[in-house]
C-alpha positions in Angstrom: -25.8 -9.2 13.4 -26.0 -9.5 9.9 -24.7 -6.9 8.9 -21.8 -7.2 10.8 -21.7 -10.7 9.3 -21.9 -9.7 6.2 -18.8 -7.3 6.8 -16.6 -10.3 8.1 -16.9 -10.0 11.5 -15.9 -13.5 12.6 -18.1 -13.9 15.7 -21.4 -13.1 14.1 -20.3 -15.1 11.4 -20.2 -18.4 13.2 -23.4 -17.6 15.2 -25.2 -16.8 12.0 -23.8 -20.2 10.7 -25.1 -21.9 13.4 -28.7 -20.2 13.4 -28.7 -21.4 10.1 -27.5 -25.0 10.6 -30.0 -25.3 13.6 -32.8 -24.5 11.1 -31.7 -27.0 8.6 -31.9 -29.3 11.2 -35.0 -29.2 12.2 -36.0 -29.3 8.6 -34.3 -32.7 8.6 -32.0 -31.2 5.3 -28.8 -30.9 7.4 -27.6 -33.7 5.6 -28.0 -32.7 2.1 -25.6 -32.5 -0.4 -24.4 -28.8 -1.1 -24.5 -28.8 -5.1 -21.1 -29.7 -6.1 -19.3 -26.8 -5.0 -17.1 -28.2 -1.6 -18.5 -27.1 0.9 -18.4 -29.1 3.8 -21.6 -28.6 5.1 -25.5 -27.7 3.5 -25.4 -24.9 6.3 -21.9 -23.8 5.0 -23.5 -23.3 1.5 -26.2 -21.7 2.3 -24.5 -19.1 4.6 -22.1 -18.4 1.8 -24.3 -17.9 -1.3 -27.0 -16.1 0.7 -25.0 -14.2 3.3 -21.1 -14.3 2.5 -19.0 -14.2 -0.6 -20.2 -16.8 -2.6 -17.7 -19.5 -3.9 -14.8 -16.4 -2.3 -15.7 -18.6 1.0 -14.0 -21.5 -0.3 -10.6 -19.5 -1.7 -10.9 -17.6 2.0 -10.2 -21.4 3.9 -6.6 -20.9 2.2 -5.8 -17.5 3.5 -2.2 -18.1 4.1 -0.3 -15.7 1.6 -3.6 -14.4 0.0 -2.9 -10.8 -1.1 -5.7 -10.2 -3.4 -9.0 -12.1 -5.1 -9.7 -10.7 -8.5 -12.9 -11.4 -10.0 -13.7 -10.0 -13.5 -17.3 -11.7 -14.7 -17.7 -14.8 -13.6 -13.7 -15.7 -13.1 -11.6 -15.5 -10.3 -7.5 -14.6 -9.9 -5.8 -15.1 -6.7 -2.8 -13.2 -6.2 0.2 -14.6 -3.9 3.4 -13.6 -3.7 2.4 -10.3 -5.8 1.5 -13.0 -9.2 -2.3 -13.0 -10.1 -3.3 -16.9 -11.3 -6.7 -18.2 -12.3 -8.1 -19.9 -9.0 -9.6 -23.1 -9.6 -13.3 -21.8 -8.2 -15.4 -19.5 -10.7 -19.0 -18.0 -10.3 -21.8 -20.0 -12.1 -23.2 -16.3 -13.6 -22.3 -12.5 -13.3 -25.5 -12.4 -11.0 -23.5 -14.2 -7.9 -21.2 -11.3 -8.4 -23.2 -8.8 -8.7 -25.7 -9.9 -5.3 -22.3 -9.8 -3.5 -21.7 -6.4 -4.8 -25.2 -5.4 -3.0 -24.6 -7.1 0.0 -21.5 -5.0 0.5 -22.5 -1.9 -0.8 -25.6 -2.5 1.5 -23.8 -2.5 4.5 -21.4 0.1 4.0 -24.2 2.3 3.4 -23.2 3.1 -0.4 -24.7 2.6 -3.6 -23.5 0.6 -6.7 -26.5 1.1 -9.3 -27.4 2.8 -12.5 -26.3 6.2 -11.7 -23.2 5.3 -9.8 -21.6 2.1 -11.2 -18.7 1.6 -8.3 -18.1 1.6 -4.9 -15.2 1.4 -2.4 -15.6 -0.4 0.7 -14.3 -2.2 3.5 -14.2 -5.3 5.1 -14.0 -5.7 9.0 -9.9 -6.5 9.0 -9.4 -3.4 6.9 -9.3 -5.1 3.5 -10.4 -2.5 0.6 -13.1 -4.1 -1.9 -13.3 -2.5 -5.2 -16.6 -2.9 -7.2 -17.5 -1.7 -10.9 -20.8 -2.3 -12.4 -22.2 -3.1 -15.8 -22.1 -0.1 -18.4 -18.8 1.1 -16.2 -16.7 -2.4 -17.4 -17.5 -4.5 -19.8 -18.3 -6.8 -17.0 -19.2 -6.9 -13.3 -16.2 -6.5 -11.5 -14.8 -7.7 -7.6 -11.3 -6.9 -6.2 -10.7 -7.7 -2.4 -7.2 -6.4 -1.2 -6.2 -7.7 1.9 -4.1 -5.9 4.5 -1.0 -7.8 5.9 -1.3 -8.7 9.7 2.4 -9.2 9.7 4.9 -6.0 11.4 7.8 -5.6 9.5 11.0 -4.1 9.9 13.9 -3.7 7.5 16.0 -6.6 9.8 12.8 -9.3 8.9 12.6 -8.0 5.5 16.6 -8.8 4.9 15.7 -12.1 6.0 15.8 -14.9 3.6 12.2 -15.2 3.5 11.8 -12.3 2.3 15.2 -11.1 0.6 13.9 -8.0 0.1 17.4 -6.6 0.4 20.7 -7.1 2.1 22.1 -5.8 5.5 24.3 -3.1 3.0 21.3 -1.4 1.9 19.5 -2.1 5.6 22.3 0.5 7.0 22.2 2.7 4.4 18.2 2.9 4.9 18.7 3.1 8.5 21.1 6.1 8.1 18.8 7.8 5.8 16.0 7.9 8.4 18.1 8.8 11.0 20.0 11.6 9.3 16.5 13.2 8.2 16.3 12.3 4.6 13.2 12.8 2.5 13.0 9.9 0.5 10.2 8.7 -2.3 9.6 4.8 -3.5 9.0 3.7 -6.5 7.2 0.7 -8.3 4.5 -1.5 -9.5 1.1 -2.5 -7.7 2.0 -5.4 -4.7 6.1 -4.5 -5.4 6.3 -4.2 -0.9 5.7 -0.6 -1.4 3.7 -0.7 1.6 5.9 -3.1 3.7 8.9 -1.0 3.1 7.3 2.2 4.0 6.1 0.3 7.4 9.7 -1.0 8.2 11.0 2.7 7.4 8.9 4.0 9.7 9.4 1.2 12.7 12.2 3.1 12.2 11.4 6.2 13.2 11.6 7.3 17.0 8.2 6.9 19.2 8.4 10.2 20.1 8.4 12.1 16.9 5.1 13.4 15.4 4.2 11.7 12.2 1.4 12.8 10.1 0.2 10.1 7.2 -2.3 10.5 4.7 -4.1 7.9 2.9 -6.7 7.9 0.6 -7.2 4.6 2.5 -6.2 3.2 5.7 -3.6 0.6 4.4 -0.6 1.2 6.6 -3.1 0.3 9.7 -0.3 2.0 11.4 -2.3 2.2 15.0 -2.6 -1.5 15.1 0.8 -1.9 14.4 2.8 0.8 16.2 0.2 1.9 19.1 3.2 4.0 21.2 4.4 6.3 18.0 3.0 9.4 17.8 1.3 9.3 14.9 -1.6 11.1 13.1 -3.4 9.3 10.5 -5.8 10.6 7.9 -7.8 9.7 5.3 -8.5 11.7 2.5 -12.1 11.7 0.0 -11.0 12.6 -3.4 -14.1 14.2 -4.3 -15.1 16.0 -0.9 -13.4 19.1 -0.7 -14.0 19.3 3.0 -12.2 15.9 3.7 -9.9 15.6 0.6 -5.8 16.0 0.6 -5.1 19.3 0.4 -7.3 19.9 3.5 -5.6 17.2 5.2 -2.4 18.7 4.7 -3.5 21.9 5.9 -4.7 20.5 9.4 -1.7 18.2 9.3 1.0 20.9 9.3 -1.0 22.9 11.8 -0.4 19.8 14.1 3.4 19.9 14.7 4.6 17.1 12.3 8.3 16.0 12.7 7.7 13.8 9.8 5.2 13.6 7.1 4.1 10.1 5.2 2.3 10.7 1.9 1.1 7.4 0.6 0.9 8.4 -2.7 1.4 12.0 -4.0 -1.4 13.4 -6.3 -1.9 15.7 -8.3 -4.1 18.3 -6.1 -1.7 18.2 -3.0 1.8 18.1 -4.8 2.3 21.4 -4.4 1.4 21.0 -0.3 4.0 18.3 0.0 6.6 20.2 -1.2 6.2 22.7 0.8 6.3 20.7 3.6 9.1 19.2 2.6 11.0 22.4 1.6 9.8 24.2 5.3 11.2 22.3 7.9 9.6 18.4 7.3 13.2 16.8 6.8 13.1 13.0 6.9 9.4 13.0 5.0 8.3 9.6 2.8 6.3 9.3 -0.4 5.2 7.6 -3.7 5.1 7.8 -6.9 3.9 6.0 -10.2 6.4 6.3 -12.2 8.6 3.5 -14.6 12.2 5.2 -13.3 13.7 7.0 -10.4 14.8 9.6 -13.0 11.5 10.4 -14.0 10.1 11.0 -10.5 10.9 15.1 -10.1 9.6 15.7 -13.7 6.2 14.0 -12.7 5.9 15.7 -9.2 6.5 19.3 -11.3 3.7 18.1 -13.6 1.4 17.8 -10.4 2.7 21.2 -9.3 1.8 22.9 -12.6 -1.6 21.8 -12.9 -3.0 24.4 -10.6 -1.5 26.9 -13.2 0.9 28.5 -11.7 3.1 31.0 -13.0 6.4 29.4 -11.9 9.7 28.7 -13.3 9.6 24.7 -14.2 13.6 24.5 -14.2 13.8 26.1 -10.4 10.6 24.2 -9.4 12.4 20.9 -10.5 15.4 21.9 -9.1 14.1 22.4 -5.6 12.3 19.2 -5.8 15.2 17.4 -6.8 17.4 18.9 -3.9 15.0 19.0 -1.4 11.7 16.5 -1.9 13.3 13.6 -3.7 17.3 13.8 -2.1 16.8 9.9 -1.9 14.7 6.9 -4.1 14.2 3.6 -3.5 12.9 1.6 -6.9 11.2 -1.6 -5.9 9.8 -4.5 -8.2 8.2 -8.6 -7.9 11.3 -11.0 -9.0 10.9 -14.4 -9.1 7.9 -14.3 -6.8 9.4 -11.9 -4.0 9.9 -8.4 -3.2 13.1 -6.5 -4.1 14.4 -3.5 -3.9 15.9 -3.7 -7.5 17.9 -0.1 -7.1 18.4 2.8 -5.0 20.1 6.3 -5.6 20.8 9.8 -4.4 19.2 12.4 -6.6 21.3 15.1 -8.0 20.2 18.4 -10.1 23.2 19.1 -12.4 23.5 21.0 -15.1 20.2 22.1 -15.3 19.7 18.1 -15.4 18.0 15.4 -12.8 20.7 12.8 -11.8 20.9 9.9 -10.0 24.0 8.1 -8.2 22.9 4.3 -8.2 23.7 3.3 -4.1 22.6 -0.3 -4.9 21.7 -2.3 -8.0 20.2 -5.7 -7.8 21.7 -8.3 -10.6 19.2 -11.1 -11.5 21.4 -13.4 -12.6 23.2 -13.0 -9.7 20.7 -12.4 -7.1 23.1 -10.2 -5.4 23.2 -6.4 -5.4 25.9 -4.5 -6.1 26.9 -0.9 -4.9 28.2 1.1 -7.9 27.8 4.7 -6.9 29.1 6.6 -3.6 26.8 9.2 -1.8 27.7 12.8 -1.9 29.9 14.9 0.4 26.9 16.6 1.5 25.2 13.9 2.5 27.9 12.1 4.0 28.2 15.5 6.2 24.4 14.3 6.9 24.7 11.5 8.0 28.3 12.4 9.9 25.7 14.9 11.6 22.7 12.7 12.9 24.1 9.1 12.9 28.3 8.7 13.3 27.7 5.0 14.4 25.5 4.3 11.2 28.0 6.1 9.2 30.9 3.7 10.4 28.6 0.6 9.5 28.7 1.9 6.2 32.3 2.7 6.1 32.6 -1.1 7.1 30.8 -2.1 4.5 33.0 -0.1 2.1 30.1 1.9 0.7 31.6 5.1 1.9 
């Protein structure tokens, strides 16, 4: 039980609260203050500094919109609506940190010590904690990233909640995953990334075989969409056995339709253009990088680094006409999630070029729709989707 408490498990937690307020009580201390630090109850307190996540307890009562906790030493930065701010609770002393560090590491049957000074683990709902020790930062380190319960879909995420686009670049997203596209997003940490690789892929018919691989399970895609036929893996960087190019082996021997990279990497770029290049049309990706122009140059870096002996202009070219044919650039404006531009990806003249679909104005707040698609991919899209291709004609983008 405690261990599952430890972990979040919500059940154990309130019957280890109780044990614990039952005790105090028959110690006649129920009553006691808890130190100063608002808790409600002495039982609360000492259930939180002893068992859960400290002072985190407090900042976890306010979950609505929490994203992220950030703790670097003793401080604490709660991230909603993708901005980090300094949270009004702080650790008395690194040591608070660094006994919730154990507790976690403890129970997810991992180590954070002297020889290894991190760990990765995870909470009950999913959530990915990151931990880095003294003599690896200059300071104990905490960062809890929580999954989204929310399903979202590009209608919801046009919404003006959300505003992450407009019903123009819904349809032409919609076509694009109906007329088999192979498309790779762009942007910073907490832009939607994630959200608008979920709505892409709500998308996607039931019945089609998608393969995704993680190098953890963020998309929690079987909770989410539990009739698609999907195959989800999660890959350990420094396991040869278990990491992504032995995913991607297994995953293409599996009859994929579709296949969702979370983020390419350098030891599996090769793999995923293949795949895309050998019959995985309609494929999905990311990339760090600061511009959709940049994104084939940096997938042909991953591709060389196994040494190669390959021609870097054809290599580029084929990535650019067959990997990348469609990028969507996303960034945090004014507190929400935008899809900022969008563009077909042309290789001409020995050159990477992109038509710009849809460009979003801040002064404005509107996007506006510069660029035309190609004749071939208009012939696409004419192919697989003739109703989405007259929504777009109605919206004069074609």
């Amino acid at each position: 039980m405690l261990n599952r408490a430890i972990l979040g498990f919500s059940e154990e937690r309130k019957r280890l609260l109780a044990m614990i307020n039952d005790f105090l009580i028959k110690k006649r201390i129920h009553d006691a203050e808890s130190h100063n630090r608002n808790y409600e109850t002495l039982a609360e307190a000492v259930f939180a500094e002893v068992v859960g996540l400290n002072v985190l307890e407090l900042i976890l009562k306010d979950k609505e919109g929490l994203e992220e906790i950030q703790v670097v030493g003793t401080s604490i930065f709660e991230v909603r609506g993708g901005i980090p701010r300094p949270s009004i609770h702080t650790f008395r002393s690194t040591d608070e940190v660094e006994q919730i560090q154990q507790n976690l590491v403890l129970f997810n049957q991992d180590t954070l010590n002297a020889r290894k000074k991190w760990a990765e683990v995870r909470l009950n709902d999913g959530s990915r904690v990151t931990l880095t020790g003294f003599g690896f930062t200059a300071q104990p380190t905490l960062t809890i990233r929580f999954y989204s319960t929310n399903r979202y879909d590009l209608p919801t995420l046009c919404d003006e909640e959300y505003q992450t686009m407009d019903t123009t670049i819904m349809r032409y997203l919609r076509c694009f995953v109906r007329s088999y596209l192979n498309m790779v997003i762009i942007g910073p940490t907490n832009s939607g990334k994630t959200h608008l690789i979920k709505a892409l892929i709500a998308e996607m018919p039931d019945h089609e075989r998608i393969v995704t691989i993680e190098s953890r399970f963020e998309l929690m895609l079987q909770r989410d969409f539990p009739k698609k036929n999907i195959v989800q893996y999660e890959i350990v960087e420094d396991d040869p056995v278990h990491d992504g190019q032995q995913a991607f082996k297994l995953a293409l021997r599996q009859s994929p339709k579709r296949i969702v990279h979370a983020e390419i990497r350098d030891e599996d770029a090769n793999l995923y253009v293949r795949a895309c290049t050998r019959g995985h049309a309609g494929s999905l990706t990311s990339v760090h990088v600061h511009a959709l122009e940049d994104v084939p140059d940096a997938i042909l870096d991953m591709c060389m680094q196994d040494g190669r002996a390959v021609s870097a202009n054809r290599l580029v070219k084929r990535i650019t006409e067959y990997v990348t044919q469609i990028g969507v650039e996303m960034a945090i404006i004014n507190g929400k999630r935008k899809i900022i531009r969008m563009g077909e990806y042309n290789y001409v003249d020995e050159e990477v070029k992109v038509r710009s679909l849809a460009l979003y104005d801040e002064n404005s707040g509107n996007w506006s729709f510069p660029d035309r698609l190609s004749t071939s991919v208009v012939n696409r899209i004419l192919k697989h989707d003739h109703l989405g291709y007259e929504q777009l004609m109605s919206s004069g983008v074609i």
